[in-house]
ZADO-1210 file (C-alpha; in nm, 4 decimals, padded with zeros to 6 digits):
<atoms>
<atom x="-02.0721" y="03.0753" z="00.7816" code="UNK" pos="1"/>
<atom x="-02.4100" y="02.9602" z="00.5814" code="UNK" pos="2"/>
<atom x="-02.3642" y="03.2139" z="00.3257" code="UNK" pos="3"/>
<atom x="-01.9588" y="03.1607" z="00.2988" code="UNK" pos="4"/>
<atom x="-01.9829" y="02.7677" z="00.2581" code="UNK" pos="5"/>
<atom x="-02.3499" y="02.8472" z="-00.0515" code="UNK" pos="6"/>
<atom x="-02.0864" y="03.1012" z="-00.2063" code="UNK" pos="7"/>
<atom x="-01.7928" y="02.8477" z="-00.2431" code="UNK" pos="8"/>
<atom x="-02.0318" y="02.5640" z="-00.3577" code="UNK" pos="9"/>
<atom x="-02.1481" y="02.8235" z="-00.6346" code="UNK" pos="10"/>
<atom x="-01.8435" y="02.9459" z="-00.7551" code="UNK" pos="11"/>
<atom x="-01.6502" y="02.6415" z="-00.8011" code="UNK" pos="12"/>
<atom x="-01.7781" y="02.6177" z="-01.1592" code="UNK" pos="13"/>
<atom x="-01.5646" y="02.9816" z="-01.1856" code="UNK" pos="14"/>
<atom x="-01.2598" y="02.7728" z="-01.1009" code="UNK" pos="15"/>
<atom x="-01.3359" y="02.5519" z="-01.4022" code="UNK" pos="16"/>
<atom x="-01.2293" y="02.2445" z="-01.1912" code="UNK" pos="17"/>
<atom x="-01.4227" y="02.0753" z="-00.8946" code="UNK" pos="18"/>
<atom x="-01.3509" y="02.0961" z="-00.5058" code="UNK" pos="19"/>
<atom x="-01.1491" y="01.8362" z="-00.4041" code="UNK" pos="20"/>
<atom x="-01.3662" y="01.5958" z="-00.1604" code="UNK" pos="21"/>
<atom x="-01.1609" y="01.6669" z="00.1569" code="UNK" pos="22"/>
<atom x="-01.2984" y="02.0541" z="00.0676" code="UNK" pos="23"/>
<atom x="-01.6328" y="01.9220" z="00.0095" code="UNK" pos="24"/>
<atom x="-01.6246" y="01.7646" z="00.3213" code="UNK" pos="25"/>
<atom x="-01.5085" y="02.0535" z="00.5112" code="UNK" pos="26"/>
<atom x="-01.7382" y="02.2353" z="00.4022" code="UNK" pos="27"/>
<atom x="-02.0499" y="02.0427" z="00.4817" code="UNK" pos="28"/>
<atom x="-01.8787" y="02.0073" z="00.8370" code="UNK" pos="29"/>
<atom x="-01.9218" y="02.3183" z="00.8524" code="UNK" pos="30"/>
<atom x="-02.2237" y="02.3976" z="00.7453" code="UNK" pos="31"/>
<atom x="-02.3798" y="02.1116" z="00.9825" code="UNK" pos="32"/>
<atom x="-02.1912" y="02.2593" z="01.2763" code="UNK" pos="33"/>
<atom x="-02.3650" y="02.5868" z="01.2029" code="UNK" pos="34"/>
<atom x="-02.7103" y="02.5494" z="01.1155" code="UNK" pos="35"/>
<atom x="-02.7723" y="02.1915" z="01.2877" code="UNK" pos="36"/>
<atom x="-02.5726" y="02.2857" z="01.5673" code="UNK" pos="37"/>
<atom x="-02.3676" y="01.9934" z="01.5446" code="UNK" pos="38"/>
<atom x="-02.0571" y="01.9623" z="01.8000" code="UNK" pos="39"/>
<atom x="-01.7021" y="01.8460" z="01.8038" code="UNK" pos="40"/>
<atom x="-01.8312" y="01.5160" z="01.9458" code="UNK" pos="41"/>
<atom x="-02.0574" y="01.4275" z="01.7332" code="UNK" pos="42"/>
<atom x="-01.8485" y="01.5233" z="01.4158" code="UNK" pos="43"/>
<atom x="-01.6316" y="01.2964" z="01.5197" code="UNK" pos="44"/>
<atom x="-01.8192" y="01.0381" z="01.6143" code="UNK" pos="45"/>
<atom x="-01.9444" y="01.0549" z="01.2210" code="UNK" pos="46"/>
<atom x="-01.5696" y="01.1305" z="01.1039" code="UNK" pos="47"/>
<atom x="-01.5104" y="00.7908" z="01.2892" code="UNK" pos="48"/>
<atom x="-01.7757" y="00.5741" z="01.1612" code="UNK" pos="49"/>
<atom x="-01.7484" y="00.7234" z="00.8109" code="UNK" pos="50"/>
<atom x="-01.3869" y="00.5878" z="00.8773" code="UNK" pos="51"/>
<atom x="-01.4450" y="00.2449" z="00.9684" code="UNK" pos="52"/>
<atom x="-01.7091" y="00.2286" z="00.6644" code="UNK" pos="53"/>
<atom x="-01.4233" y="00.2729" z="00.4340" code="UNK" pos="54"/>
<atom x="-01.1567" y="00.0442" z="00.6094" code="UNK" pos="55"/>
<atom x="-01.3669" y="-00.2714" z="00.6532" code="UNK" pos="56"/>
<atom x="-01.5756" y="-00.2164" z="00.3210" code="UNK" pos="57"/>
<atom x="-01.3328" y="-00.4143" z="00.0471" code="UNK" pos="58"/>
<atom x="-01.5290" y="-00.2696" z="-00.2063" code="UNK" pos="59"/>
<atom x="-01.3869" y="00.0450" z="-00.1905" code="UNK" pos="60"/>
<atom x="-01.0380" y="-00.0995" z="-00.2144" code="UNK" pos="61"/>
<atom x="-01.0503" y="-00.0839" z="-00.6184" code="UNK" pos="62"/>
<atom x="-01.0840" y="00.2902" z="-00.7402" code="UNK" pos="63"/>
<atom x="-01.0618" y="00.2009" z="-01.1116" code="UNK" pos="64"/>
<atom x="-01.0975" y="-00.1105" z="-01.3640" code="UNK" pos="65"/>
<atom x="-00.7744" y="-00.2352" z="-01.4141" code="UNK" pos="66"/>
<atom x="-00.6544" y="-00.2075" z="-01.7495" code="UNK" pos="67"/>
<atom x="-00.6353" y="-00.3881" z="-02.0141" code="UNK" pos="68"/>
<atom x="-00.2681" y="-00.3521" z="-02.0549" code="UNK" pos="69"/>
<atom x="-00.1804" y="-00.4149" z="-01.7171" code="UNK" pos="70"/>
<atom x="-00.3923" y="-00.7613" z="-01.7232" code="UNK" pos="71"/>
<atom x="-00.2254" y="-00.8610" z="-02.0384" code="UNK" pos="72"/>
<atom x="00.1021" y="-00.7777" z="-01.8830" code="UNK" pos="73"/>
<atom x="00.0622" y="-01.0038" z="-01.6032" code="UNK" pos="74"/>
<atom x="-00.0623" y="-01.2784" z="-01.8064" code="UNK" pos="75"/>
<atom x="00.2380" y="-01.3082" z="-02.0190" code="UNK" pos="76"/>
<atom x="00.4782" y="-01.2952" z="-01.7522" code="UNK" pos="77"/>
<atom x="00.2384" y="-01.5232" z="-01.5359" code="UNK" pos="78"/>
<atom x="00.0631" y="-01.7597" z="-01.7238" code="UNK" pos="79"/>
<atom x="-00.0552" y="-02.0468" z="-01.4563" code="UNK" pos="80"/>
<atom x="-00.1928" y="-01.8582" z="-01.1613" code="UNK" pos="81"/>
<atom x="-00.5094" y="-01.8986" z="-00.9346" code="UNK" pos="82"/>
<atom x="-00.7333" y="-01.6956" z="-00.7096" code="UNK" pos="83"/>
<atom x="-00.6308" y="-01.3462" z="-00.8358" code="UNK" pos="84"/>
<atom x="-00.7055" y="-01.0390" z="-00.6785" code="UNK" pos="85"/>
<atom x="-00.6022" y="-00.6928" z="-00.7826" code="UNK" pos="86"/>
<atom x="-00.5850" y="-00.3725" z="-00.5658" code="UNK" pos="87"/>
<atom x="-00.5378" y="-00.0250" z="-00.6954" code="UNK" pos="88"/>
<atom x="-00.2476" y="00.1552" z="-00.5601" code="UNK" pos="89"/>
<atom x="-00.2888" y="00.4627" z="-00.7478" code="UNK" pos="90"/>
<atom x="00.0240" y="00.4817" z="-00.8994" code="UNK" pos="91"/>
<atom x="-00.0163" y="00.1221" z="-01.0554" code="UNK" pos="92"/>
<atom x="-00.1745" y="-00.2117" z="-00.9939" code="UNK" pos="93"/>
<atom x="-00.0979" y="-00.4863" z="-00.7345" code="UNK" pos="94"/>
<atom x="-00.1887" y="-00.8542" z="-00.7845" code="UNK" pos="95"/>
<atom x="-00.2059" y="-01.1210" z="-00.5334" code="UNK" pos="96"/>
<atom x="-00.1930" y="-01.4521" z="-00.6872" code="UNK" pos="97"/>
<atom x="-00.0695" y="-01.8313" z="-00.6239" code="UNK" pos="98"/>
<atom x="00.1350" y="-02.0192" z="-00.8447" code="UNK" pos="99"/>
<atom x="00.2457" y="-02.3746" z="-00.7908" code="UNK" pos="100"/>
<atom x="00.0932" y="-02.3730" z="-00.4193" code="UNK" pos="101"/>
<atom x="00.2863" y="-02.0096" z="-00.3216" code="UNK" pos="102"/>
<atom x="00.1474" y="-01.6930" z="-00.2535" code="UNK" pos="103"/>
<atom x="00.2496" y="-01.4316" z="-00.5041" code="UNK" pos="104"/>
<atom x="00.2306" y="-00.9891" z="-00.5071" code="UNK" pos="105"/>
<atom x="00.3118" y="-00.9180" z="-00.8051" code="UNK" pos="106"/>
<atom x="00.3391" y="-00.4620" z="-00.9073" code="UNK" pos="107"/>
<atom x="00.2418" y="-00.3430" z="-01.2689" code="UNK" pos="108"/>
<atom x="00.2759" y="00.0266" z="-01.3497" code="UNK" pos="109"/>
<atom x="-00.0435" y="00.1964" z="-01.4462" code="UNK" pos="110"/>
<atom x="00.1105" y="00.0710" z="-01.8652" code="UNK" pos="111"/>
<atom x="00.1314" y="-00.2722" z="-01.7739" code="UNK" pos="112"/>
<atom x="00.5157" y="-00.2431" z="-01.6984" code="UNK" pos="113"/>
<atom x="00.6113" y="-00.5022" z="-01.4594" code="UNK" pos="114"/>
<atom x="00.7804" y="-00.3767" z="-01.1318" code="UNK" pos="115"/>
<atom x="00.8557" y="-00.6245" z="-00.8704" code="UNK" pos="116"/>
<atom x="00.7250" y="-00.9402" z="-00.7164" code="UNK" pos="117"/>
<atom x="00.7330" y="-01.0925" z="-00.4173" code="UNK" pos="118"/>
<atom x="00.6482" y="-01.4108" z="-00.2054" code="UNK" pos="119"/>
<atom x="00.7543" y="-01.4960" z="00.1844" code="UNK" pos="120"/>
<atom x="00.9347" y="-01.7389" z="00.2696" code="UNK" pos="121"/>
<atom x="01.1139" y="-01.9191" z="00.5671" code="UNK" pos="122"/>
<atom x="01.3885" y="-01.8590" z="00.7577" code="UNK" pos="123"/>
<atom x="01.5434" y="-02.1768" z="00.6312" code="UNK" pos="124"/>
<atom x="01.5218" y="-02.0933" z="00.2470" code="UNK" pos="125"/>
<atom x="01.7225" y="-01.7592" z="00.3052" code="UNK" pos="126"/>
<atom x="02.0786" y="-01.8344" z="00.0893" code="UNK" pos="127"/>
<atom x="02.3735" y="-01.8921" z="00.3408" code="UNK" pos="128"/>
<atom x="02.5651" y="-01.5698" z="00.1901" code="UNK" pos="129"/>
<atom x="02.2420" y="-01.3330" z="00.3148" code="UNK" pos="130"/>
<atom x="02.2093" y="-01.5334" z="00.6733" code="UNK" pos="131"/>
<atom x="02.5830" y="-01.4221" z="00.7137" code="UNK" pos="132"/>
<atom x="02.5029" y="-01.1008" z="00.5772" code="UNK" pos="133"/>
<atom x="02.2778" y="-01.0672" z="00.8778" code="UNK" pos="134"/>
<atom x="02.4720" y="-01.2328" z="01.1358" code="UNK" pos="135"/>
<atom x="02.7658" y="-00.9385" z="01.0747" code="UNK" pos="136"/>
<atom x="02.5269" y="-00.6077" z="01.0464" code="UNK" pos="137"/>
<atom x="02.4673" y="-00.4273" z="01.3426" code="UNK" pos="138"/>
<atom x="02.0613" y="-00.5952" z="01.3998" code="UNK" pos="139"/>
<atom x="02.1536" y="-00.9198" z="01.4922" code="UNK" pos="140"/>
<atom x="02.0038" y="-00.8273" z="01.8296" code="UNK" pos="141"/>
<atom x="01.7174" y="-00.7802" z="01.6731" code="UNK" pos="142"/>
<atom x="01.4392" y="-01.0276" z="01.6495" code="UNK" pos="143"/>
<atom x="01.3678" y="-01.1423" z="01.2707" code="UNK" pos="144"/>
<atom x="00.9878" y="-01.1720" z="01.2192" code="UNK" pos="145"/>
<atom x="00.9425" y="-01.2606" z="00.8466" code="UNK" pos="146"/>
<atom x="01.1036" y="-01.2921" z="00.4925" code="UNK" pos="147"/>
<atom x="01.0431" y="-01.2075" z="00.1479" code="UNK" pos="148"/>
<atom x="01.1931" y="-01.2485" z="-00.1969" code="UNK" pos="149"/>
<atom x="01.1668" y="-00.9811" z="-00.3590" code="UNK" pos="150"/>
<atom x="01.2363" y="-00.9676" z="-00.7148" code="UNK" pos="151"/>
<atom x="01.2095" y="-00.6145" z="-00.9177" code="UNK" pos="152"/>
<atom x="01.3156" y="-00.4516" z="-01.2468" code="UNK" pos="153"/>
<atom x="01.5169" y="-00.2210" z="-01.0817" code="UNK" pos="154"/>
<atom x="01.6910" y="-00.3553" z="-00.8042" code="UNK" pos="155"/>
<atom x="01.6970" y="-00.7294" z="-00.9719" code="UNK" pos="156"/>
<atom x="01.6722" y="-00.9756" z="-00.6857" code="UNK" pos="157"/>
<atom x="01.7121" y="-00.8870" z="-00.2997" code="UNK" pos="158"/>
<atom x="01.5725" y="-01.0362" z="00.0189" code="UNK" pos="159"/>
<atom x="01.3574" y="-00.8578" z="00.2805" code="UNK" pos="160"/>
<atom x="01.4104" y="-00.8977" z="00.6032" code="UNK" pos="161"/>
<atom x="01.1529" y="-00.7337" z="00.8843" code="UNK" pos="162"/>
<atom x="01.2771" y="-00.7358" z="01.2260" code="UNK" pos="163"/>
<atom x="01.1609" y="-00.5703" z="01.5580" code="UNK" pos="164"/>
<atom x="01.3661" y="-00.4525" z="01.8415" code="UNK" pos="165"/>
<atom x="01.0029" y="-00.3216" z="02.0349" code="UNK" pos="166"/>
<atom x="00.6884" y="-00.3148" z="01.9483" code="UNK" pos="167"/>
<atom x="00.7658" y="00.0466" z="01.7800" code="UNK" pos="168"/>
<atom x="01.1025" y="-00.0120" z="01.6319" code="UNK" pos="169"/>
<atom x="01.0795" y="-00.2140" z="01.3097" code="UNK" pos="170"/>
<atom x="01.2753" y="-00.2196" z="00.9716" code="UNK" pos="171"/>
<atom x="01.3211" y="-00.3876" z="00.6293" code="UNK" pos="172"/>
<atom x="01.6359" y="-00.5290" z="00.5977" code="UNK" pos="173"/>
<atom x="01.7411" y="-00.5550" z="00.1901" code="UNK" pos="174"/>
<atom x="02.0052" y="-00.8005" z="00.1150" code="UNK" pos="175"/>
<atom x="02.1192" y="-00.8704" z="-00.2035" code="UNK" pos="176"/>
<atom x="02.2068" y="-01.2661" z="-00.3379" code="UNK" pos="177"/>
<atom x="02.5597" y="-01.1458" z="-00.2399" code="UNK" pos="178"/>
<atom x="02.4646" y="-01.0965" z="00.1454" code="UNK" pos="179"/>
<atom x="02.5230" y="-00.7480" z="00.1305" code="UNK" pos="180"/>
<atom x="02.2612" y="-00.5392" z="00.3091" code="UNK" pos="181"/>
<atom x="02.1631" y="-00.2436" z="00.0362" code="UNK" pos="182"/>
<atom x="01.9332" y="-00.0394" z="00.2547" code="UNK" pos="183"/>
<atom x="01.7479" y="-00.0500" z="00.5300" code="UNK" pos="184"/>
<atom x="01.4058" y="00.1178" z="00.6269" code="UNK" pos="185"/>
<atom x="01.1452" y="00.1921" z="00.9216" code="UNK" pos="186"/>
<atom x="00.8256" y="00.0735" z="00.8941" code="UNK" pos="187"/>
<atom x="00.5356" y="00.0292" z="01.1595" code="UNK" pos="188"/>
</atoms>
């Protein structure tokens, strides 16, 4: 197993591209569980802790500088805002913001192209058409937990709606200013 996991770690150059990390990984797993004698137990005990690092380090929530465009992009469309944080979602940029007293996400694409935004809300705000958009779909019985308004580029204006039946069954509801519900999907 030694001379299998030395091999691969000299020959990736041949590849002319690195090992991707979960490889890397792998690999040294292996090559602790066969020359320190490490065990399934304490593996994962380190798999765990290496784990829990990660999720409660905030650090390692932003992969990459956000760019230039992207923070010029949000400016223009967003002049006014405090305490603004950005997160790196890979595919583009998220920023949580307030404006005017109201809590803010706002999605730019990794050019600066502005996606969607959206802010909760209360049950009170929702327009009349989209509570009786609700009160005739087939989740009524379900119990509504919060709201958003969700504004985008594609889909224009809709309002989320996430409600539980159980603890395990939960969807978005997507109503558009019309009441109509557009789509509807399971989250956790």
């Amino acid at each position: 197993m030694k001379s299998t996991f030395f091999i691969l770690l000299k020959n990736s150059h041949c590849l002319n591209k690195t090992l991707p990390a979960s490889v890397v990984i792998g690999m040294i797993f292996l090559y602790l569980y066969d020359t320190i004698g490490f065990n399934m137990k304490k593996i994962c005990l380190l798999v765990m802790a290496i784990i829990v690092f990660n999720v409660f380090n905030p650090v390692a929530a932003q992969l990459r500088k956000v760019p230039a465009e992207v923070t010029e992009a949000f400016k223009a469309k967003y002049p006014d805002t405090k305490n603004l944080e950005w997160k790196d979602k890979l595919t583009g940029f998220e920023a949580d913001f307030e404006m005017n007293g109201i809590k803010y996400s706002a999605r730019f694409s990794n050019k600066g192209e502005w996606q969607q935004t959206e802010r909760d809300i209360a049950e009170d705000a929702l327009p009349a058409t989209v509570k009786d958009g609700y009160g005739k779909s087939k989740y009524t019985d379900w119990e509504l937990k919060a709201v958003s308004r969700v504004e985008s580029k594609e889909d224009g204006l809709q309002y989320r709606l996430l409600i539980r039946k159980s603890s395990v069954e939960k969807k978005y509801l997507y109503f558009n200013e019309s009441g109509q519900l557009v789509k509807d999907t399971i989250t956790i």
